[in-house]
C-alpha positions as CSV (number, residue, x, y, z in Angstrom):
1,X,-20.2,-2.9,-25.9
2,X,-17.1,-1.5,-24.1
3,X,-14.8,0.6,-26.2
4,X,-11.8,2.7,-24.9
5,X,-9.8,6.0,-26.1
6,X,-6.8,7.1,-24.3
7,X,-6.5,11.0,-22.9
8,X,-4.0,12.0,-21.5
9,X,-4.6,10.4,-18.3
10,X,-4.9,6.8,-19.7
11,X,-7.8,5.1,-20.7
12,X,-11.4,6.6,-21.4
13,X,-14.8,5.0,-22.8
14,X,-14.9,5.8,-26.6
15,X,-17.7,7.0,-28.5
16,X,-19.7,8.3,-31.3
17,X,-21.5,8.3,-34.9
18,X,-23.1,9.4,-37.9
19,X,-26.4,9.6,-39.6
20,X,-29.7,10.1,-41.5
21,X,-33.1,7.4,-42.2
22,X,-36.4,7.2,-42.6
23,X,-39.3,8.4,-40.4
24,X,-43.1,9.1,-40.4
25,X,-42.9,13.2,-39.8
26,X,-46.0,15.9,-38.8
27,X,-44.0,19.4,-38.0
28,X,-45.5,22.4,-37.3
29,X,-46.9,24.9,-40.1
30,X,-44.4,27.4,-39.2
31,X,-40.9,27.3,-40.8
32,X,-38.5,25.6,-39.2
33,X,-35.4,27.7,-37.7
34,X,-33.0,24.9,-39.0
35,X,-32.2,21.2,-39.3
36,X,-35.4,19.0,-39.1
37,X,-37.1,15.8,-40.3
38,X,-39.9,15.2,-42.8
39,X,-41.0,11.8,-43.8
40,X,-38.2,10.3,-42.5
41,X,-35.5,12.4,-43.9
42,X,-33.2,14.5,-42.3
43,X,-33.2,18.1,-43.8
44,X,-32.3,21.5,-43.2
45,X,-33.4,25.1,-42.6
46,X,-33.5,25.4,-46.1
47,X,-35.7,22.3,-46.4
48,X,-33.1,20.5,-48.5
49,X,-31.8,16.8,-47.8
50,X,-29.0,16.4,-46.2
51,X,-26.8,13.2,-45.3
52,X,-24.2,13.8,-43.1
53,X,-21.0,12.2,-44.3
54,X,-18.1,12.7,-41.1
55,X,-16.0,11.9,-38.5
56,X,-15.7,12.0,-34.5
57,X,-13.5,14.3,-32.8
58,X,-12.7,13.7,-28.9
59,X,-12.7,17.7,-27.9
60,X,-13.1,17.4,-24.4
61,X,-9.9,14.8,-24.1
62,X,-7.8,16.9,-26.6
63,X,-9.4,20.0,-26.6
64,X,-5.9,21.9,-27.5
65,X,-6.2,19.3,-30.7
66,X,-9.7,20.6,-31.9
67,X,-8.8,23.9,-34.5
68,X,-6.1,21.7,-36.3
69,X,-8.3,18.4,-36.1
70,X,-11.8,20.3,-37.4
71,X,-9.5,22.4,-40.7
72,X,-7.6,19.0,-41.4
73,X,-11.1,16.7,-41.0
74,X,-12.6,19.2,-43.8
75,X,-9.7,19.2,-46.1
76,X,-10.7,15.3,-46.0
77,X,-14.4,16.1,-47.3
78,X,-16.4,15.5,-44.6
79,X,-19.8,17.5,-44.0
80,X,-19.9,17.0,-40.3
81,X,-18.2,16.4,-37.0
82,X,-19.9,14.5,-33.6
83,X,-18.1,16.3,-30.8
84,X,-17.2,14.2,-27.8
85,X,-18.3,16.9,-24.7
86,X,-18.6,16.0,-21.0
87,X,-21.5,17.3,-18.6
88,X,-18.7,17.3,-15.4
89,X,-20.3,14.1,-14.1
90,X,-17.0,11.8,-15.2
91,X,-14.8,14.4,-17.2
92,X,-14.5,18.3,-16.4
93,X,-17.1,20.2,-17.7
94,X,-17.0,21.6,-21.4
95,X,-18.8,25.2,-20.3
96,X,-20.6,27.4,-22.0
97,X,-17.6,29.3,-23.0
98,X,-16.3,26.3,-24.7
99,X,-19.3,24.9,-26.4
100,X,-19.7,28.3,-27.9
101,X,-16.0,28.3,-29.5
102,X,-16.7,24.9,-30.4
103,X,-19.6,26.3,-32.4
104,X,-18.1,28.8,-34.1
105,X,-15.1,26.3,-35.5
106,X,-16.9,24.1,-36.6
107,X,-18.9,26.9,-39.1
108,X,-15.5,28.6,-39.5
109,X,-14.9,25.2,-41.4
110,X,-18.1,24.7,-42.5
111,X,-18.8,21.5,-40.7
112,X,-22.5,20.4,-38.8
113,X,-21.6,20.6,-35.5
114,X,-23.3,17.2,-33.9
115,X,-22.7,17.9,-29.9
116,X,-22.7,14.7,-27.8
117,X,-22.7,14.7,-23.5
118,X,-20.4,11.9,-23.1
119,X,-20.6,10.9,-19.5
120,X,-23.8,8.7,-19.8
121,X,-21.8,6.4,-21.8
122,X,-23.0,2.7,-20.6
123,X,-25.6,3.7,-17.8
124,X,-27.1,1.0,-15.3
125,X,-23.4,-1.4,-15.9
126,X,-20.1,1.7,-16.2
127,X,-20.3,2.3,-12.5
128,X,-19.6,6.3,-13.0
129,X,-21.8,6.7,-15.6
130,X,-24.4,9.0,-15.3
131,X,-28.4,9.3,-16.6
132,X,-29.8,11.1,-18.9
133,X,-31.1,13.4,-16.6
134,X,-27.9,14.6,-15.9
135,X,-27.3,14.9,-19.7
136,X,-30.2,17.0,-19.7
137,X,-29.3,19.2,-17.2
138,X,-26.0,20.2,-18.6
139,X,-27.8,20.8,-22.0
140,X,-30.1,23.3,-20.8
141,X,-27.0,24.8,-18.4
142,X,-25.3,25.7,-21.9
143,X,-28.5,26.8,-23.7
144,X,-26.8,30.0,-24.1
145,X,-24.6,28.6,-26.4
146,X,-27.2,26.3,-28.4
147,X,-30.0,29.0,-29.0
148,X,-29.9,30.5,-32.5
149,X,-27.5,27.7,-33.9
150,X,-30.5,25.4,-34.9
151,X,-28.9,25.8,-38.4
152,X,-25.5,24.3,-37.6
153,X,-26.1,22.5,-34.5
154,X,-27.7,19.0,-33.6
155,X,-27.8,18.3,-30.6
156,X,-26.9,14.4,-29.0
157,X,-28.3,14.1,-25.8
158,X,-26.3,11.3,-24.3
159,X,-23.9,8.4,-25.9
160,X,-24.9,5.1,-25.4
161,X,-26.8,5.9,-22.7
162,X,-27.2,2.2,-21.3
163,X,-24.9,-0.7,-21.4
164,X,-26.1,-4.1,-21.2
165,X,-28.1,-3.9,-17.6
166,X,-31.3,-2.4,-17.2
167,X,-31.7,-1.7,-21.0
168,X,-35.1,-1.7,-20.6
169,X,-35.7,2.0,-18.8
170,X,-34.0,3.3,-22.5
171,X,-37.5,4.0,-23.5
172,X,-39.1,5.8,-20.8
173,X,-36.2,7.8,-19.3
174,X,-35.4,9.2,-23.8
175,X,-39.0,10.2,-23.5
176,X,-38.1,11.9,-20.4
177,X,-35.2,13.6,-21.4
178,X,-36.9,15.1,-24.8
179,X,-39.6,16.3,-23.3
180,X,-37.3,18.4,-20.8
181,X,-35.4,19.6,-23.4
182,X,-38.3,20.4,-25.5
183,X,-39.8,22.1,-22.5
184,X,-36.6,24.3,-21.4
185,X,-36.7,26.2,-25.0
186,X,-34.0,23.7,-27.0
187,X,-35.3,23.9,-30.6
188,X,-32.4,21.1,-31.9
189,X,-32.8,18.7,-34.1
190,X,-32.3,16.1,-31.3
191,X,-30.1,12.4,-31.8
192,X,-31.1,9.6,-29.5
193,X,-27.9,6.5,-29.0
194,X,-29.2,3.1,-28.3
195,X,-28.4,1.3,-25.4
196,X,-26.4,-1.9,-25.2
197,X,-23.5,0.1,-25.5
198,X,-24.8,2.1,-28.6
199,X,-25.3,-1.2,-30.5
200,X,-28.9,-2.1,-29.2
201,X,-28.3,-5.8,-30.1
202,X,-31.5,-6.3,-28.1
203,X,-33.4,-3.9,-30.4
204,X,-34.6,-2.4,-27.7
205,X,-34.3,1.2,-29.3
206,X,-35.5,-0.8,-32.8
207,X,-39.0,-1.6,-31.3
208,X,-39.7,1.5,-29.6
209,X,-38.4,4.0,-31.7
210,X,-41.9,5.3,-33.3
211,X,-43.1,5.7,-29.3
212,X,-40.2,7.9,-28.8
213,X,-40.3,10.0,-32.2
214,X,-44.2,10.6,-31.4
215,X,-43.2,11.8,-27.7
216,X,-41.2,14.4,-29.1
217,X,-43.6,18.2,-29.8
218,X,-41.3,18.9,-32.3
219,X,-41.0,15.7,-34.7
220,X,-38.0,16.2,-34.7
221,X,-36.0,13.0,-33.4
222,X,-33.4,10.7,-35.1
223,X,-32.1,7.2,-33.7
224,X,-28.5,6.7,-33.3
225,X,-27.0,3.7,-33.9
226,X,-23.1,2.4,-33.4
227,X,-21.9,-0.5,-35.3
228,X,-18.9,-2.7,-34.4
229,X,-18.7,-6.3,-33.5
230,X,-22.6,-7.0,-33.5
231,X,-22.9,-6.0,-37.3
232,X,-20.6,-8.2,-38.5
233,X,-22.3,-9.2,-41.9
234,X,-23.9,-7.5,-44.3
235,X,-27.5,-8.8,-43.4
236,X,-27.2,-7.8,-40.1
237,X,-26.5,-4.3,-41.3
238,X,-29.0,-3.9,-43.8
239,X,-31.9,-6.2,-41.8
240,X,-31.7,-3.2,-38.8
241,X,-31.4,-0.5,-41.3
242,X,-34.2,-1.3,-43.5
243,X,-36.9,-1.4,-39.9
244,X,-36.4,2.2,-39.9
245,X,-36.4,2.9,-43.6
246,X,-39.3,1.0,-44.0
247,X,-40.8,2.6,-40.8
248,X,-39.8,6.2,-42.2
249,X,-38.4,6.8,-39.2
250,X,-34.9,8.6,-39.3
251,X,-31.6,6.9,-38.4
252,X,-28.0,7.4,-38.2
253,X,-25.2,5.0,-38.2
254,X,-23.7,6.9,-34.9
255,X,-20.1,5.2,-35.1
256,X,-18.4,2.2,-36.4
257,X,-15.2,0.8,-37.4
258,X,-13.3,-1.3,-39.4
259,X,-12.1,-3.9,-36.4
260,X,-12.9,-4.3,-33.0
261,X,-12.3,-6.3,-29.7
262,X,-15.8,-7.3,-29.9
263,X,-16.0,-8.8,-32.9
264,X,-15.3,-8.0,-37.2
265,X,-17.6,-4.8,-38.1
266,X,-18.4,-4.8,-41.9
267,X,-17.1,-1.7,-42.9
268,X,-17.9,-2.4,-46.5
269,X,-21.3,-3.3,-45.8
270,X,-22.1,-0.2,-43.7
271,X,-21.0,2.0,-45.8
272,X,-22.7,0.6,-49.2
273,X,-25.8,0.0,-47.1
274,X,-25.9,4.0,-45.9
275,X,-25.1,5.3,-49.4
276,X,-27.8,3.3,-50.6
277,X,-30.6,4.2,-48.5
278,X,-29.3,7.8,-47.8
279,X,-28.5,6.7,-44.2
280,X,-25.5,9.3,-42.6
281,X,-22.9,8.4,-40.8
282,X,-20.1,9.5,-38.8
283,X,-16.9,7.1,-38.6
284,X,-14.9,6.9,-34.9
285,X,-12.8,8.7,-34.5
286,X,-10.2,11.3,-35.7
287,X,-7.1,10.5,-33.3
288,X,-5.9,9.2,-29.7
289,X,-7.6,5.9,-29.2
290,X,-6.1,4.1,-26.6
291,X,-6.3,1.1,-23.9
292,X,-6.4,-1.7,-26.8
293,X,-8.1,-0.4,-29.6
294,X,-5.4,2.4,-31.4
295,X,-6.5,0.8,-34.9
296,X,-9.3,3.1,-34.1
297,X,-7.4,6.0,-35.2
298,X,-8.2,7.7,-38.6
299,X,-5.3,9.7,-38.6
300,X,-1.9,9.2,-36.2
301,X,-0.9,11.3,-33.8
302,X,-3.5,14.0,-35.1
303,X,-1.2,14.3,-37.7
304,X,-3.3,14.3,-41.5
305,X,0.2,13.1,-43.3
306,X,0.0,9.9,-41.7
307,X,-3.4,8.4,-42.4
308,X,-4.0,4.5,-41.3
309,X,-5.6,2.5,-43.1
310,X,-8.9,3.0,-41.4
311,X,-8.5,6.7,-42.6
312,X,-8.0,5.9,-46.2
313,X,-10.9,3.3,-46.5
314,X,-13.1,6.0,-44.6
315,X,-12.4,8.9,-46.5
316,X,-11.1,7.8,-50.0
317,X,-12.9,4.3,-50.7
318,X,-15.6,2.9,-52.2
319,X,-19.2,4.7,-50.6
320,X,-16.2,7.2,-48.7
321,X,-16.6,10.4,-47.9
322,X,-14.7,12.4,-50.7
323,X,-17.0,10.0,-53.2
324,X,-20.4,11.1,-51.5
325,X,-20.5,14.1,-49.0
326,X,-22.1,17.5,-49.8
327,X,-22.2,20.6,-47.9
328,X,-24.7,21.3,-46.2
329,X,-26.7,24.2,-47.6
330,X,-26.5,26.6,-45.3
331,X,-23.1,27.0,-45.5
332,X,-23.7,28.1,-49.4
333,X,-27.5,29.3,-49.8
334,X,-26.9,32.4,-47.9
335,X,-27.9,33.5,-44.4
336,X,-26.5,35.6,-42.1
337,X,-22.6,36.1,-42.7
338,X,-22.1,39.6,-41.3
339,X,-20.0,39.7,-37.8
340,X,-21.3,41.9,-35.1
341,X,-19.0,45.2,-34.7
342,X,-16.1,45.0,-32.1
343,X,-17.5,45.5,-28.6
344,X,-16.5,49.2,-26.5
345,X,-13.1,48.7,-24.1
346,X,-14.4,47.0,-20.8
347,X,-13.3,49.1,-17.7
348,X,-13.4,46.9,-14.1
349,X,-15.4,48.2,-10.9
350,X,-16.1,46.5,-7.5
351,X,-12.6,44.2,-7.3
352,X,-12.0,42.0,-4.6
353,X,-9.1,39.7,-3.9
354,X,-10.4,37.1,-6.1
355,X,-12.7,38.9,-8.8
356,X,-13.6,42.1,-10.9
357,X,-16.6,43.3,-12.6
358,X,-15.9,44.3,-15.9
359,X,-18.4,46.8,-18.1
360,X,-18.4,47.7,-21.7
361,X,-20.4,49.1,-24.1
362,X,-22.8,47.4,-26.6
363,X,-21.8,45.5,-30.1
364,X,-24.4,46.6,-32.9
365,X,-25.7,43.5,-35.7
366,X,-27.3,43.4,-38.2
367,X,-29.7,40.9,-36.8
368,X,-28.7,41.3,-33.0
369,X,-26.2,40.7,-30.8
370,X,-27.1,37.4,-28.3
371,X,-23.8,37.3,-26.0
372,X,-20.2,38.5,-25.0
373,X,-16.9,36.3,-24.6
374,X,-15.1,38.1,-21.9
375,X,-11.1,37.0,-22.0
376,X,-8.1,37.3,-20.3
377,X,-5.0,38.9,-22.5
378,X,-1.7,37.4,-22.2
379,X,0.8,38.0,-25.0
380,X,-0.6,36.9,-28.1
381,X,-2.6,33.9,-25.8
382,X,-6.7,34.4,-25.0
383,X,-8.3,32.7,-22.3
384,X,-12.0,32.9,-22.6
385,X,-13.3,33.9,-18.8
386,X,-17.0,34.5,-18.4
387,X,-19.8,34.7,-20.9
388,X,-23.2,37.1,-20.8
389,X,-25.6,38.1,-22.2
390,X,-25.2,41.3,-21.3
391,X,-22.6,44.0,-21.4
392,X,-21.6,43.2,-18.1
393,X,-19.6,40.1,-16.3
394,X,-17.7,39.7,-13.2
395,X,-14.3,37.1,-13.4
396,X,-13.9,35.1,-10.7
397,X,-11.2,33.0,-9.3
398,X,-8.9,36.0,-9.8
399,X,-5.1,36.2,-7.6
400,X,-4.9,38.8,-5.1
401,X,-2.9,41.9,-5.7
402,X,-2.6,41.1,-9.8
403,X,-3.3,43.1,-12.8
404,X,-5.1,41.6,-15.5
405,X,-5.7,42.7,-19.3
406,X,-9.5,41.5,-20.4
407,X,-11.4,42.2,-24.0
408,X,-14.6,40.8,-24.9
409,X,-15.9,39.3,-28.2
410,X,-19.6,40.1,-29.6
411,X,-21.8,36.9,-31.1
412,X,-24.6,36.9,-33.2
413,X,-27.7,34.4,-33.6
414,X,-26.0,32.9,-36.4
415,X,-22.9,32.5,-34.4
416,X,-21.0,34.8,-36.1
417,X,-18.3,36.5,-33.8
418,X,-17.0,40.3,-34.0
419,X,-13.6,41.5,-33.9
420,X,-12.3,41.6,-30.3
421,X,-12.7,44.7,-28.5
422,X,-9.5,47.3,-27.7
423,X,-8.0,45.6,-24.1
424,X,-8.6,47.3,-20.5
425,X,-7.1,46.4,-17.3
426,X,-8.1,45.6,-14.0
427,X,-6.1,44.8,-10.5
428,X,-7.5,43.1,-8.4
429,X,-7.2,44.2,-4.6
430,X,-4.4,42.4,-2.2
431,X,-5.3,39.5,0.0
432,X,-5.8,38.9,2.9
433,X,-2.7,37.9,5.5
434,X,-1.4,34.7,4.9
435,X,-3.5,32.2,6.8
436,X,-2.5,28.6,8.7
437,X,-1.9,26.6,5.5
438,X,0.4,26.0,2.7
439,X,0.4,24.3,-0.5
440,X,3.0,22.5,-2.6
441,X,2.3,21.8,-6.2
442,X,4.7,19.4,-8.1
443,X,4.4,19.3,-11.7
444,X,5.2,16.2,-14.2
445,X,5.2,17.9,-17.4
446,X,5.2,15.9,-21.1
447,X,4.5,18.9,-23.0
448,X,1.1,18.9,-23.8
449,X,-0.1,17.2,-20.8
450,X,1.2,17.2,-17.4
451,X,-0.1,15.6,-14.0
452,X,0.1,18.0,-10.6
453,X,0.4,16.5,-7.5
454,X,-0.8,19.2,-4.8
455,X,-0.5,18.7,-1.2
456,X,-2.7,20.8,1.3
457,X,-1.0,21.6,5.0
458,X,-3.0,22.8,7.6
459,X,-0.2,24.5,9.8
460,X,-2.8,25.6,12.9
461,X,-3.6,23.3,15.8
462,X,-7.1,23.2,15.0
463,X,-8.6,20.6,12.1
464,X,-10.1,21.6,9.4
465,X,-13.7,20.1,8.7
466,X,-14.6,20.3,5.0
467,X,-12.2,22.3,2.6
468,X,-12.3,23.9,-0.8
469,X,-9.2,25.3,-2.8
470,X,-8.8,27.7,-5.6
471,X,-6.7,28.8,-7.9
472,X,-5.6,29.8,-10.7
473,X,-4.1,28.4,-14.5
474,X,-1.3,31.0,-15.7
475,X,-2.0,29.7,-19.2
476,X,-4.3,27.7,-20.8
477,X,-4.4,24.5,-18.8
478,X,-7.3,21.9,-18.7
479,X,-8.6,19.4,-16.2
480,X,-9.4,16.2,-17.9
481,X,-9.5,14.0,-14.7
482,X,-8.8,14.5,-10.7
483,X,-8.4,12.4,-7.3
484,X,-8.8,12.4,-4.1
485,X,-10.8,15.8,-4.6
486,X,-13.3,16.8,-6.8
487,X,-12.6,20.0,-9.3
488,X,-14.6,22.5,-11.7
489,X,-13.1,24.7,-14.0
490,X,-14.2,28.1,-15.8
491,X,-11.5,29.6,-18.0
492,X,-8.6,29.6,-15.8
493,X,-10.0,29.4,-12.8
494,X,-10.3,26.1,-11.0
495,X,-12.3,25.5,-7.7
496,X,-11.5,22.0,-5.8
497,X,-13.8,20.3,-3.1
498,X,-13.1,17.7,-0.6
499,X,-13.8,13.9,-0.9
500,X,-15.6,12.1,1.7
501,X,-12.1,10.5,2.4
502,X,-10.2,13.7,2.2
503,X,-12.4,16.0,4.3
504,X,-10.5,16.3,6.9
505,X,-6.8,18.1,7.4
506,X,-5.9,17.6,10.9
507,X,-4.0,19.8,12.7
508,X,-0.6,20.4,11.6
509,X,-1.2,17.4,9.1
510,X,-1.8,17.7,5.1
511,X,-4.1,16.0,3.0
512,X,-3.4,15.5,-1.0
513,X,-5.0,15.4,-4.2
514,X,-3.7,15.2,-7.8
515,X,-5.1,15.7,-11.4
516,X,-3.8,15.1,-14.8
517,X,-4.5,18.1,-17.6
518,X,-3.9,19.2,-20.8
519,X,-1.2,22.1,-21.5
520,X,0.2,23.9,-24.4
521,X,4.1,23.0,-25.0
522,X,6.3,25.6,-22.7
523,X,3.5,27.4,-21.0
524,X,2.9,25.3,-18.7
525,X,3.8,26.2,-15.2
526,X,2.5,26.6,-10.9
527,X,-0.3,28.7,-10.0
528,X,0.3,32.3,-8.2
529,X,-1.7,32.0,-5.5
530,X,-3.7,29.2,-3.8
531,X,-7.1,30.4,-1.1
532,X,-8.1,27.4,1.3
533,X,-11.4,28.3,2.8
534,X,-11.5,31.9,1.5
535,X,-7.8,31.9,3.3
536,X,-4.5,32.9,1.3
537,X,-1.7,30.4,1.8
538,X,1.6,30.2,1.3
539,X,3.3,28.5,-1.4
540,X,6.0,26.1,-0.7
């Protein structure tokens, strides 16, 4: 099934879920870290039951949305979250960085944090979509961020990871993809989507799922499903719920609705059916559905005073979440709640044009320190730049000739985060003399989000063959989407590549490229500086 939710830029494929089933279970004799299954049963580090009763929140679309969204979708009862996350095959990458602070709001609210790579989202028939593989490969690129949260944290590898061609590789390449994960030190409870556009009409998730749960070392696997138009009565519900509960093998109902273009979901049905067997589940989605299917939206306009109906049969209804959610218990049996202390003042070294090393001395916890948020100081507004795991980073993508004011947070394996250190500054070193190129950069600003239209000039009489650009947000600007270029983005700093069709600037000609982003309301405005090929230009 196709489903579509509207960034800034237009539309985007929807997603997401909820959860908790039945399933045959042989763990380890050690004690699990955090959230695992036994006989079929979700539970967690504590070794108590738990049913996750939420919602879906479309971070990497609206990520300036997500401290408002996660406080108001607690106030409403939920236990959990699914947040939507791209791998920077479709969307722009959700770093480290960002995972991390995802992380710690979501425990700051005391919501299970469900993490899901969007971008695989209808494999084999979405033409951009990518595998699992790829999924894989950005989970283990944020493992920083994932290690020690096995507590809060599950981990979705992939959403919907097949549409409706070549279903039939859902088997072997899931296999794949947990045993990778497995093997690169990932310790998640892990959720598995179905294919067919999350619906897995042809049950092809259904009939294999105990082949999958066995492939996983851990036993530690649960089955995703999304319901909309194919679950349209309540047999149908029930009839694909009660295969897993009768094969105690754990599932979640991933997402559903209360309408859809592809058919009447049974809202009623689902619901009554998951409180019934103890089956979770995760409704889609907080706010900004778009491209036909708005009634989506729980809440309008992310704003909690104006709840749709969808919102008010989700969270206040019969089998809602006010009536049955419970906090998980690690949010209330204990555990580690002591912050590490405030890291020492980080002093710069080695600067460049473009970067600085920055030092500091070591946080101290009670159970350890595992990393450092390094940021960049402007005003009251933080911009997370580089993470370690060390007491050492060097910031990139820096402008010549420009002082900067950086702290650095401390986190613990529980997540917890310190105080943020007293601020140093660093200058980076002038650049060098202006080279054969300019750039113009045209804004079309709505507040909080904006498209840029950026045109590159090469002013020489020789082509250029092959180009990359950085530069430079002066606030805290996103990427959600780009053309005619490709772009990557770590804190502020944004590094843009060539297409095939763009490679070339000829001489004395220009070649352009545009993006739309996300902004905060009256910071928004043009970079400082702009390097083509490790070449300063000027700004026109």
């Amino acid at each position: 099934m196709r489903r579509t939710l509207a960034a800034a830029t237009g539309t985007v494929l929807a997603v997401c879920a909820a959860f908790l089933g039945g399933a045959p279970q042989a763990r380890a004799a050690d004690t699990p870290a955090g959230f695992h299954v036994q006989d079929g049963r979700l539970l967690d580090a504590g070794g108590k039951d738990f049913v996750l009763r939420g919602v879906n929140h479309a971070h990497t679309w609206y990520p300036g949305r997500t401290t408002q969204a996660l406080k108001d979708i607690k106030a409403q009862g939920a236990n959990s979250v699914r947040v939507v996350l791209a791998t920077g095959d479709q969307w722009t990458k959700n770093d480290a960085a960002d995972v991390a602070g995802v992380i710690s709001q979501c425990k700051a609210n005391r919501l299970v944090c469900i993490l899901e790579a969007h971008d695989t989202t209808g494999y084999g028939e979405a033409g951009a979509a990518a595998p699992l593989s790829k999924a894989v490969d950005y989970w283990l690129g944020v493992k920083s961020a994932l290690v020690g949260q096995e507590k809060y944290v599950l981990v979705n590898i992939g959403n919907e990871p097949y549409g409706n061609t070549g279903h039939t590789a859902w088997t072997a390449d899931t296999k794949a993809a947990i045993g990778r994960l497995r093997a690169g030190g990932i310790d998640h409870t892990l959720l598995v989507d179905a294919p067919n556009w999350g619906q897995d009409w042809s049950f092809t998730m259904r009939d294999n799922a105990a082949g999958v749960f066995a492939a996983d070392p851990d036993r530690n696997t649960v089955f995703d499903i999304h319901m909309y138009g194919v679950y349209d009565t309540a047999a149908e519900v029930s009839d694909y719920v009660d295969h897993f509960v009768a094969a105690r093998l754990p599932l979640v109902i991933g997402e559903f609705g209360n309408m859809h273009s592809d058919g009447d979901p049974d809202e009623d049905a689902i619901m009554a059916t998951a409180q019934a067997r103890g089956i979770g589940y995760l409704g889609w989605s907080w706010s900004g559905n778009g491209g036909g299917v708005e009634y989506l939206d729980l809440v309008q306009g992310f704003d909690v005073t104006r709840m749709t109906t969808w919102g008010q049969r989700l969270f206040d209804g019969a089998d809602g979440i006010k009536a049955t959610a419970k906090e998980a218990g690690v949010f209330s049996d204990g555990g580690d709640t002591t912050a590490p202390t405030a890291p020492g003042t980080p002093t710069a070294s080695d600067p460049t044009a473009s970067s600085v090393r920055l030092s500091w001395s070591a946080a101290t916890d009670d159970t350890g320190v595992t990393g450092y948020d390094v940021v960049r100081v402007s005003g009251s507004a933080e911009t997370t730049v580089a993470t370690s795991a060390t007491t050492g980073a060097t910031v990139t993508g820096l402008s010549p000739n420009t002082t900067y004011t950086f702290a650095v947070y401390a986190r613990d394996a529980a997540g917890n985060r310190s105080p943020r250190s007293a601020t140093g500054t660093a200058a980076t070193r002038p650049g060098s003399t202006t080279g054969a190129c300019s750039v113009s950069y045209r804004l079309s600003d709505w507040g909080s989000s904006f498209n840029a239209d950026v045109t590159v000039r090469n002013t020489s009489a020789q082509a250029v063959d092959g180009w990359t650009l950085d530069f430079s947000f002066p606030a805290a600007q996103r990427i959600n989407s780009v053309w005619n270029a490709r772009a990557t983005q770590s804190g502020s700093a944004v590094h843009v590549t060539n297409e095939s069709w763009t490679k070339t600037i000829p001489a004395a000609g220009s070649v352009g490229f545009g993006f739309n982003a996300s902004s905060t309301p009256g910071t928004n405005g043009v970079p400082a500086a702009f390097v083509l090929n490790g070449t300063t230009c000027t700004v026109s």
